[in-house]
BAPA-392575 format. One record per atom (N, C-alpha, C): atom name; x, y, z. Coordinates in pm, whole numbers, always signed. Layout:
BEGIN
  atome       u       v       w
     CA       X       Y       Z
...
This chain:
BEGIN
  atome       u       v       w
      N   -2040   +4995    -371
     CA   -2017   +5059    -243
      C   -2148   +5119    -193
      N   -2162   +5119     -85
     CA   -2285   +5155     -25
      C   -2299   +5325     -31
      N   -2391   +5370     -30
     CA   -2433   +5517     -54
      C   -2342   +5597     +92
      N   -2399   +5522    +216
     CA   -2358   +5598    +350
      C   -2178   +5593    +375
      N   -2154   +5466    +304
     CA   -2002   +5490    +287
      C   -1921   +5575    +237
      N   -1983   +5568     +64
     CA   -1900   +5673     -12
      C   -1953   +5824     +22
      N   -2084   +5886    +139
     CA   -2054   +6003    +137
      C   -1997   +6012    +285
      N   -1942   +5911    +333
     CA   -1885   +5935    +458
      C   -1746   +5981    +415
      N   -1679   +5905    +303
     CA   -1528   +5885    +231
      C   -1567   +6053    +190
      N   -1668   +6062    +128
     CA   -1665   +6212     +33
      C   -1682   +6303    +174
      N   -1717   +6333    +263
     CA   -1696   +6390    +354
      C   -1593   +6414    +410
      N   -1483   +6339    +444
     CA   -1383   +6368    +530
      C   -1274   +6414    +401
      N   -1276   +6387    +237
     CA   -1213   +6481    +137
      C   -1247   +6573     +88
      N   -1371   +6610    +111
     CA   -1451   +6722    +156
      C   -1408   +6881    +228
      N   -1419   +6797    +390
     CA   -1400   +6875    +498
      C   -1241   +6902    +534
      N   -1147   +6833    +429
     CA    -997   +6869    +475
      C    -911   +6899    +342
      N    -889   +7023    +325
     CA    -807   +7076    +168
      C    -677   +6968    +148
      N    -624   +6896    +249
     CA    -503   +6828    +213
      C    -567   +6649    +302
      N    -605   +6570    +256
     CA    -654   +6433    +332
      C    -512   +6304    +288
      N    -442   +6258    +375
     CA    -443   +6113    +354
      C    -489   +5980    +388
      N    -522   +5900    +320
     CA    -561   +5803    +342
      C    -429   +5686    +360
      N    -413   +5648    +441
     CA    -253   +5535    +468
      C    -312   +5467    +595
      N    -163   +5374    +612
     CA    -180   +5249    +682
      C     -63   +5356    +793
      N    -166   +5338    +926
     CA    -129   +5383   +1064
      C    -170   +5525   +1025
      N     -88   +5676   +1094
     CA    -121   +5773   +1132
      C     +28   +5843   +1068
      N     +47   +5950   +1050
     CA    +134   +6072   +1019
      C    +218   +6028   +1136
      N    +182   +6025   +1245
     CA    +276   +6032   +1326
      C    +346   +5886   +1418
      N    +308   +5780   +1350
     CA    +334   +5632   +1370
      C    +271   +5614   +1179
      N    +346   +5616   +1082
     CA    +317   +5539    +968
      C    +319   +5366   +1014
      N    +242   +5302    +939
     CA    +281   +5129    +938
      C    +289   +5087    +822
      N    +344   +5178    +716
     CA    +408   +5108    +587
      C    +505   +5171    +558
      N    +577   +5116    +441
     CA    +694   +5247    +377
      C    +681   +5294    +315
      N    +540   +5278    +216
     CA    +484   +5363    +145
      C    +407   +5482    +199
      N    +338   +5469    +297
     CA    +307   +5570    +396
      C    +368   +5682    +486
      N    +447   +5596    +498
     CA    +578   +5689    +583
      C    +659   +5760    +482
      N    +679   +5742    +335
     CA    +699   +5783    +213
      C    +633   +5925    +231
      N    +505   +5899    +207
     CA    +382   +6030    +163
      C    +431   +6129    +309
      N    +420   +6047    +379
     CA    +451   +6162    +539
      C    +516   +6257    +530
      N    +646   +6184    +514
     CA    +750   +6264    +512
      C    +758   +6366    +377
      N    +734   +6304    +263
     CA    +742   +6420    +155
      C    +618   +6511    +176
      N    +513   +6518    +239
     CA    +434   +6614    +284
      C    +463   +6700    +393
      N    +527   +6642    +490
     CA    +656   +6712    +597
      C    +727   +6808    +544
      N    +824   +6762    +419
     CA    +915   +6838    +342
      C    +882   +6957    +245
      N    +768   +6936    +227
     CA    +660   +7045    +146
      C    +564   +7142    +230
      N    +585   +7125    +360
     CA    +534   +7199    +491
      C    +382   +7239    +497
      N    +340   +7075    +440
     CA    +205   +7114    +411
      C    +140   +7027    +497
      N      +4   +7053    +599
     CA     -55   +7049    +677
      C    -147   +6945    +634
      N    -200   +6834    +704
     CA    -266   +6711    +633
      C    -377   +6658    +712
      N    -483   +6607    +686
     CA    -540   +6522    +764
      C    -508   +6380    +737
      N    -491   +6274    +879
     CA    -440   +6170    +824
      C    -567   +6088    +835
      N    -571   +5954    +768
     CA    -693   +5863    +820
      C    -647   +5756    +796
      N    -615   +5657    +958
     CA    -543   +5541    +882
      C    -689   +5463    +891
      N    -676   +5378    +780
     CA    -758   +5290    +721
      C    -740   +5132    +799
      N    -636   +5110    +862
     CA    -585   +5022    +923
      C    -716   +4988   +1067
      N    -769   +5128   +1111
     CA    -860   +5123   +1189
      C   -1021   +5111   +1151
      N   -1002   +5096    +995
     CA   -1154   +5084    +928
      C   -1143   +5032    +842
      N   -1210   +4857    +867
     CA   -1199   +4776    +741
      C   -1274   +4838    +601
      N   -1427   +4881    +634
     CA   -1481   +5011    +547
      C   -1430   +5055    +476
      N   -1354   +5121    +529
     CA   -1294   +5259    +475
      C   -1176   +5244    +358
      N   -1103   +5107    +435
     CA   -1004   +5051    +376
      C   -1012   +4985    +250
      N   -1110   +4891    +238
     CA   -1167   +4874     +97
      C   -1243   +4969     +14
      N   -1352   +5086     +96
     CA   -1438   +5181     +19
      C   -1336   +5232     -42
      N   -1238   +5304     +43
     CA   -1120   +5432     -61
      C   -1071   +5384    -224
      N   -1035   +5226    -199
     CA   -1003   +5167    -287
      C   -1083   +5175    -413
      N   -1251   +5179    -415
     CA   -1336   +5153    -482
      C   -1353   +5320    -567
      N   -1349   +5402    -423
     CA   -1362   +5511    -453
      C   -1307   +5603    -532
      N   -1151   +5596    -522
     CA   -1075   +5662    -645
      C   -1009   +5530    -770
      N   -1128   +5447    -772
     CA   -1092   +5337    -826
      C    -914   +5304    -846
      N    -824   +5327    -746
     CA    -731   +5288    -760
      C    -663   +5192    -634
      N    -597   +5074    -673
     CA    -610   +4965    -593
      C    -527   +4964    -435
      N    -452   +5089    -440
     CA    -358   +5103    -361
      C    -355   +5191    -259
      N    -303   +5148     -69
     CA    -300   +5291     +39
      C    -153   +5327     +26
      N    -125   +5452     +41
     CA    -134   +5542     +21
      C    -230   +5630     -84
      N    -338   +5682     -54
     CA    -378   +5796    -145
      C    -401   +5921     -89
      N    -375   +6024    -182
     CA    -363   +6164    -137
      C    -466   +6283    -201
      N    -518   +6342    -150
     CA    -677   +6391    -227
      C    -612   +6545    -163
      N    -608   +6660    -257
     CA    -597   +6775    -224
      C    -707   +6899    -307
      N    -797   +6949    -174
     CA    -863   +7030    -217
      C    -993   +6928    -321
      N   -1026   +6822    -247
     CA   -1107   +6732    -270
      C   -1099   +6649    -407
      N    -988   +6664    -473
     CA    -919   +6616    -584
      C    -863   +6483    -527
      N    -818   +6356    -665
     CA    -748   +6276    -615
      C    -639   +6264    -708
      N    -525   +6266    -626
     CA    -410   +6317    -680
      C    -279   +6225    -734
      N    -292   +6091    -628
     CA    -238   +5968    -634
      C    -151   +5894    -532
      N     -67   +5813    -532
     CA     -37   +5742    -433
      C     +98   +5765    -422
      N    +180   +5654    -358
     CA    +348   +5731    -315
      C    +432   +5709    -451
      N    +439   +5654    -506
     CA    +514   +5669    -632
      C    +503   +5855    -720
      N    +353   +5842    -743
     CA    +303   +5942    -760
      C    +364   +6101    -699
      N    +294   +6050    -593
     CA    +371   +6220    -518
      C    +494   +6233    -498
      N    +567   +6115    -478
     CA    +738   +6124    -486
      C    +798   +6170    -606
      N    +747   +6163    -752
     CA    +765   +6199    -822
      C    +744   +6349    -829
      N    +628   +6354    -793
     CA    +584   +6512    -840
      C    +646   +6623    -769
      N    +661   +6575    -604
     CA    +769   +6632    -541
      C    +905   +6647    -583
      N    +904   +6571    -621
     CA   +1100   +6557    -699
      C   +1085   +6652    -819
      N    +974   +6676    -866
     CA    +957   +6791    -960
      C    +957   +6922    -951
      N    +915   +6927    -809
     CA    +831   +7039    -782
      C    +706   +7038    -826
      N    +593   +6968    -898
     CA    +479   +7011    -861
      C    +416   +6959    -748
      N    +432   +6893    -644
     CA    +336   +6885    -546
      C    +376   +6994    -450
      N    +448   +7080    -425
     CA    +423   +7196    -364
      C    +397   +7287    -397
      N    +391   +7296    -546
     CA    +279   +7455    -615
      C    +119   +7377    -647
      N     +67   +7226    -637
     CA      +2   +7170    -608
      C     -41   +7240    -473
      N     +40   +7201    -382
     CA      -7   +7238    -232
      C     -37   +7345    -182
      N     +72   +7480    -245
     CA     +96   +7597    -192
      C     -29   +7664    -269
      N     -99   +7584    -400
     CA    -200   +7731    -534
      C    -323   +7726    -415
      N    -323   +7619    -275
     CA    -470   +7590    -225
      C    -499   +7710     -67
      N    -360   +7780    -115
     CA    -368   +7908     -23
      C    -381   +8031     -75
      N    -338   +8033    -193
     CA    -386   +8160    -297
      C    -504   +8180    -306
């Protein structure tokens, strides 16, 4: 991956305590895995930046490279990478992705 890429990627998980990376926007998802993460981040009343990747071939393959994991949906909180919709559906169904979400206001 190119240097100006991955600190463009490290920038925008950087500059936002809660980032997703998905196909379309929070507010038009274009997958069901995406629209997955939305909504259980909806339900956890936690505030997000979205970035659909759909609008950046870049970005769309860099992310991939970047948290070396092959799949969009990914979810980076407090510049951490945390995982994709299986992932957070789970952890939500646990309860940890909202003491995940909520320790980044303490």
């Amino acid at each position: 991956m190119e240097d100006t890429l991955r600190e463009r990627i490290q920038g925008i998980i950087e500059g936002n305590d809660v980032v997703l990376f998905m196909k379309g926007t929070k507010h038009f998802p274009q997958c069901g895995f995406s629209a997955t993460v939305v909504e259980v981040l909806r339900r956890s009343g936690s505030e997000f930046q979205d970035v659909n990747v759909l609008e950046d071939q870049a970005i769309r393959q860099g992310i991939k490279e970047f948290a070396n994991w092959p799949t969009i949906p990914q979810l980076y909180v407090r510049g951490k990478f945390v995982g994709g919709c299986d992932i957070i559906r789970e952890m939500y169904e646990k309860g940890d992705l909202e003491a995940l979400l909520s320790a980044k206001e303490s």
